[in-house]
Structure formats: structure tokens, C-alpha cells
C-alpha positions, 0 to 999 in steps of 0.5 A, a space after each residue: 721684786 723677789 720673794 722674802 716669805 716663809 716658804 708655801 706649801 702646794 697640797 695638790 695641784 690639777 690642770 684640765 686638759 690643754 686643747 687646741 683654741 676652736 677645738 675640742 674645749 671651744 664651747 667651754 668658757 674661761 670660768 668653767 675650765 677653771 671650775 673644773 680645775 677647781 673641783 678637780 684640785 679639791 677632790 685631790 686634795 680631800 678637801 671641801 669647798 668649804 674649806 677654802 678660804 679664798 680663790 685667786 685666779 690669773 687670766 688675761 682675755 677677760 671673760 665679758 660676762 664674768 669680769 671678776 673671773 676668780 670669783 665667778 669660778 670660785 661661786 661656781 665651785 661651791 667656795 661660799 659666798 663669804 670667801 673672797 675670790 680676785 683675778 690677777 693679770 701679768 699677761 703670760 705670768 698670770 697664772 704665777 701670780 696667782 700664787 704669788 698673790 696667794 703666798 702674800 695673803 696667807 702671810 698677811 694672815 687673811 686665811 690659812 687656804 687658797 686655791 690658786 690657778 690660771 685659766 684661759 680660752 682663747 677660742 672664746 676671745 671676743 670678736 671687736 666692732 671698730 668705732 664707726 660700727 659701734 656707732 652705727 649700731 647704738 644708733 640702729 638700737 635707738 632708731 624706729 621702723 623708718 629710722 632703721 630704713 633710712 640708716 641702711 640706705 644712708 650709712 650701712 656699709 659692707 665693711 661694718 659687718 668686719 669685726 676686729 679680731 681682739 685675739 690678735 691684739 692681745 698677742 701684739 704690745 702697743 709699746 714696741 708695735 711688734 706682735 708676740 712671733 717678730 719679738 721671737 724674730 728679733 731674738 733669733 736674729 739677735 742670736 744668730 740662731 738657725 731654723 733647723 735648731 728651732 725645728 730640732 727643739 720643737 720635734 724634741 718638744 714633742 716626742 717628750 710630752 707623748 713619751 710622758 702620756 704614753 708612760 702615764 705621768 700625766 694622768 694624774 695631773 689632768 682632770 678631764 673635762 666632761 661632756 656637759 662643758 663641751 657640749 659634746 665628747 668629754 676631753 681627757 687628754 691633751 691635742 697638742 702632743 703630735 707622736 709623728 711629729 718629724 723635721 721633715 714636717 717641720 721644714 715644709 712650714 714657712 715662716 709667718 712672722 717674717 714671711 721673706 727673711 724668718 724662721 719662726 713657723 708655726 711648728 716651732 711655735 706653741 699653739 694658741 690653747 684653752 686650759 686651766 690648772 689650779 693649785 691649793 696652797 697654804 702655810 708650810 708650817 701649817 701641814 697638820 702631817 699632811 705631806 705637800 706635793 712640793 713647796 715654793 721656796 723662793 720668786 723673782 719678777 723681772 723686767 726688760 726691752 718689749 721687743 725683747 720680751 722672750 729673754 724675760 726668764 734670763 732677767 728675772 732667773 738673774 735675780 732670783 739667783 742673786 737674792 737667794 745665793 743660789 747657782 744655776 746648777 743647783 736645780 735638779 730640773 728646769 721649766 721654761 715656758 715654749 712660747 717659741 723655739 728661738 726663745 727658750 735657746 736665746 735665754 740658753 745663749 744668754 745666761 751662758 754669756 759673760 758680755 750679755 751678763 756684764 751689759 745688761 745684768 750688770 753682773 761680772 759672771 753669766 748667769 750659767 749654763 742652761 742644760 737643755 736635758 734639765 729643761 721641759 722633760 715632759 715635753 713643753 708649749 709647743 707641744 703641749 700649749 700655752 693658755 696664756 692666764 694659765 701657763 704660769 700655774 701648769 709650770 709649778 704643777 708639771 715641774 713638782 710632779 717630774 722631780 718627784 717622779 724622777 726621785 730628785 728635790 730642787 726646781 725652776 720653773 719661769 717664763 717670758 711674759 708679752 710686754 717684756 717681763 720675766 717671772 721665775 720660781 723656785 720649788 722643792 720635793 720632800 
């Protein structure tokens, strides 16, 4: 579907820091990275928990003890308790739909104020039981004294005592029975694109997200996270940026998802991550003169082949561009979210392609040309990181903030999202 609705107004937007997943935000769970996105995007914007007429949140791990993720950190904050508050899951979209779910709201007249957002920790993704331990330990809890004794003797079994890994789960689809990284190997055979390309794109990835620390364009986007969450230092800064990051570094790495015949490593990959960003949103007609970071003019979902889910963002850019008579060149800048390398330069392939346009968008023109100096000039998931619930938010947040830092006015942001789908956004400045 694509967006037919008034446009949406974006009064301020935070991210905490990104961190590398079992590092420096490890102790911190999903609902508290997303209340301190919260606190922090409220105090940005000068306004009072009170304020908020409801909280929606994408996330995608679902914290076991806060099912309803949205509106734990929605509680947490101070938003009372008569708000209502939901989570949204579109796996690496969440974060996009978020907002979109906002806009609808608001044009349903639920409320006239919404904080919007993503989080994810990764680091705090449950370890599994298979069925068999499962079975033993609820038998072991039901069990006395002899029965427990009895039980070791009779059925305990090392091989118990090896939990299932739901992270790596949540990085493959039951569908296509490939994980995230052989989807990213499909497409770089698929498209014939090299390892020194993607290495190139990673180490590009990186020199621009230091450059944009360094000059400080991101001080004001993150909000740290403080010592009390982490349960040791506050984390003010992103781990991910690496200023030496070389080719030569890169060329040392092998291949993980194809370890005989790939070329997706590690380094052309973005980083498994803990984060959150939250955005408040509401009418564009409704600023009361207050001036809007940026507002959300138009979005288009999309989808395609799950073993092809990379190539997301070229389906659903396709569509958006149709639905609003718009052309790629018309955006002063682009966010692609960097799942990995190979994938932002097939999508560049792609839309440049008039046989891939007329077989699979059933358009008789590409759909342009992707302009890698437009694209992530502040540096993208590789590396910076990509919180899977959180992504989609950041990409909205980072892509308003670079255009008007730079002095320019349209933007697209999108992104490939596991399962096969696309998401795409566009956004403007004053």
C-alpha cells in the first residue's frame, strides 16, 4: 500500500546510542533503550509526558517480560496511564511502522500527539530450550526429592543443557530457508558484484559516520544512555564507527556465509546492535508556529522474493515514485538502511536496469539512478549498526537532520526488511 494522508509533521526526533550487541548497552533491555529515547525526545521537544496522546513502538525480539513493549516504555516514561501505547512488528520496518501507524491514528482523530519509535536489544534476545528439555524441566519442577534423583539418573542428558540460540533464528526465514547473510550471497551472485566493491562501500561506510561525529553532527541526534541502565559507564557515543578502518583490514576477513565461494564478510555487514530512536509526531496543520524538524509527505510498502529480500527497497522506491509522480532525481538525499554491502549496490544496479524494471516492476523505465554520493552521507549500518526494531525510526530522524544540515529540502529514506519486503519514505525540510 502507499500513503494517501495529510502530510505528518516530525517535531523532534532522539536515538540513544548504537552499541555493538554484548557490549557497552548489554545490560540495558529493549524497554529501557526505548525510555530514554522517549525522555530524551520529550525534553527535545519541550513538551510533558503529559502531553502525549499515545505511544507506538516497533520492536521485533519481543522482550519476554514486557510483551506489550510500546506500552511498558510508554509507563516508564511518565505518559499516564489513560494513553494508550501498542507495539508494531515488520521485522527490519518496525521502526518505519511505527510512524506510519502513528500517521493513521492521527488521521483517525484518535489523538493530536504521538511518540513514535523503535527499539531493539539484541544482546538480550532469549537463549531457547528445545522440546525435549522443555520437557524435562517442567517434569523436574513437578518432581520431589526421589523424583528429581531418579530423573538425573534416567533421563538427564548433557545435550539438555544446549539452548537454542533465538537470535540466530531470528536472523533466518522459515520460508526460503536461507538466513539474512545467503539472501546478501544470493544477490551478490545475482548481480555479479565483487568483494573489493563491497569492501570499498563498507570502509566508505565508515570513514563518513566518523567524519559526521568528529564534526559533531550527531551530538545532537543521540541522547546518552546513563550509568544507571548500564550498570556501569553511561554510553554517549555510537561503537560502531571504526576511524582506521582500511581495505586491507577488510581483505583479511573470510567469508561467513559462504565460507568456499562468498564475499560477504563480517566487515561488509552491519553489526548485530542495541538502540532505540523515537520521534514525536503529529498534524502538519496543527504546528500552533512551531517549526517541525521535517514532515513525511508520502510511504510505499512493497513486497518480493524472500531469498531476494535485499532488493526490498527498489520495489517499494518503484511504488512510491509511481503513486506520487515523482522521479528518483528529485530527492536531494537518500537513506538505504546497510543491511550489507552487496545489497545497497544491487538495489543500485536494479533500479538503474530497464530488463529488471520491465521483468519484475512491470514498468517500461528503470527506476533511476541511485547516486551513491546522495546515499548515507553520514555514514550507514555498517557502521553505525542496525537494531532491527529500530532502524526504520533512525533513517527518518538521521535523513531530516542531514538535509537540513546541508541546506537542502526533499528526502528518501528505505530499507530491505528479512522475509522479503521494502519500505520507503519520503521527507522534506522547511
Amino acid at each position: 500500500m502507499t500513503a494517501t494522508l495529510p502530510p505528518l509533521a516530525v517535531l523532534a526526533g532522539v536515538r540513544t546510542p548504537f552499541a555493538k550487541a554484548f557490549g557497552a548497552l548489554a545490560n540495558v533491555p529493549a524497554d529501557r533503550l526505548g525510555q530514554v529515547a522517549v525522555e530524551g525526545v520529550l525534553a527535545r521537544a519541550n513538551l510533558r509526558p503529559t502531553d502525549v496522546g499515545e505511544v507506538v513502538f516497533g520492536n521485533v525480539a519481543g522482550q519476554p517480560d514486557a510483551s506489550n513493549i510500546g506500552r511498558v516504555i510508554a509507563l516508564r516514561s511518565g505518559v499516564p496511564h489513560d494513553r494508550v501505547a501498542h507495539t508494531v512488528n515488520r521485522n527490519c520496518a518496525s521502526g518505519m511502522e511505527s510512524v506510519f501507524a502513528a500517521w493513521q491514528a492521527l488521521n483517525e482523530g484518535r489523538t493530536d500527539l504521538i511518540v513514535a519509535g523503535g527499539t531493539e536489544s539484541m544482546s538480550n534476545v532469549p537463549l531457547l530450550w528445545n522440546n525435549k528439555a522443555r520437557d524435562f524441566f517442567m517434569d523436574w519442577r513437578r518432581a520431589g526429592l526421589g523424583g528429581k534423583a531418579s530423573m538425573l539418573l534416567r533421563r538427564f542428558r548433557p545435550a539438555l543443557l544446549k539452548p537454542v540460540a533465538a537470535l540466530e533464528l531470528g536472523l533466518g526465514d522459515p520460508t526460503c530457508g536461507l538466513n539474512m547473510g545467503q539472501t546478501a550471497e544470493v544477490l551478490a551472485k545475482e548481480f555479479a558484484i565483487p568483494r573489493q566493491a563491497q569492501d570499498e562501500f563498507a570502509v566508505t561506510s565508515h570513514q563518513r559516520a566518523v567524519a559526521a561525529w568528529k564534526r559533531g553532527f550527531f551530538a545532537d541526534e543521540v541522547v546518552p544512555v546513563p550509568a544507571a541502565f548500564t550498570k556501569g559507564e553511561g554510553v554517549a557515543t555510537d561503537t560502531g564507527p571504526r576511524p582506521g578502518q582500511s581495505l586491507d583490514a577488510l581483505a583479511k576477513l573470510k567469508p561467513i556465509f559462504d565460507r568456499k565461494g562468498g564475499s560477504v564478510t563480517a566487515g561488509n555487514s552491519c553489526p548485530i546492535t542495541d538502540g532505540a530512536a523515537a520521534l514525536v509526531v503529529t498534524h502538519a496543520d496543527k504546528l500552533a508556529g512551531r517549526e517541525p524538524l521535517g514532515t513525511i509527505r508520502g510511504y510505499a510498502l512493497a513486497g518480493c522474493d524472500p531469498k531476494r529480500m535485499g532488493l526490498g527497497p527498489v520495489f517499494a522506491v518503484h511504488k512510491l515514485l509511481r503513486q506520487t509522480g515523482a522521479t528518483l532525481a528529485d530527492f536531494d538525499l537518500i537513506e538505504i538502511n546497510e543491511a550489507f554491502a552487496v545489497q545497497v549496490l544491487a538495489c543500485k544496479q536494479a533500479m538503474a536496469s530497464a530488463e529488471f524494471a520491465r521483468r519484475e516492476l512491470n514498468d517500461d523505465k528503470p527506476v533511476g539512478d541511485l547516486d551513491l554520493s546522495k546515499v548515507n552521507v553520514n555514514g550507514g549500518a555498517i557502521a553505525l549498526g542496525h537494531p532491527v526494531g529500530t532502524s526504520g525510526t533512525r533513517l527518518i530522524l538521521t535523513l531530516m537532520r542531514a538535509l537540513r544540515d546541508r541546506g537542502l529540502k526533499r528526502g528518501l529514506a528505505a530499507l530491505c526488511v528479512g522475509g522479503g519486503q521494502g519500505a520507503a519514505v519520503w521527507v522534506e525540510t522547511p
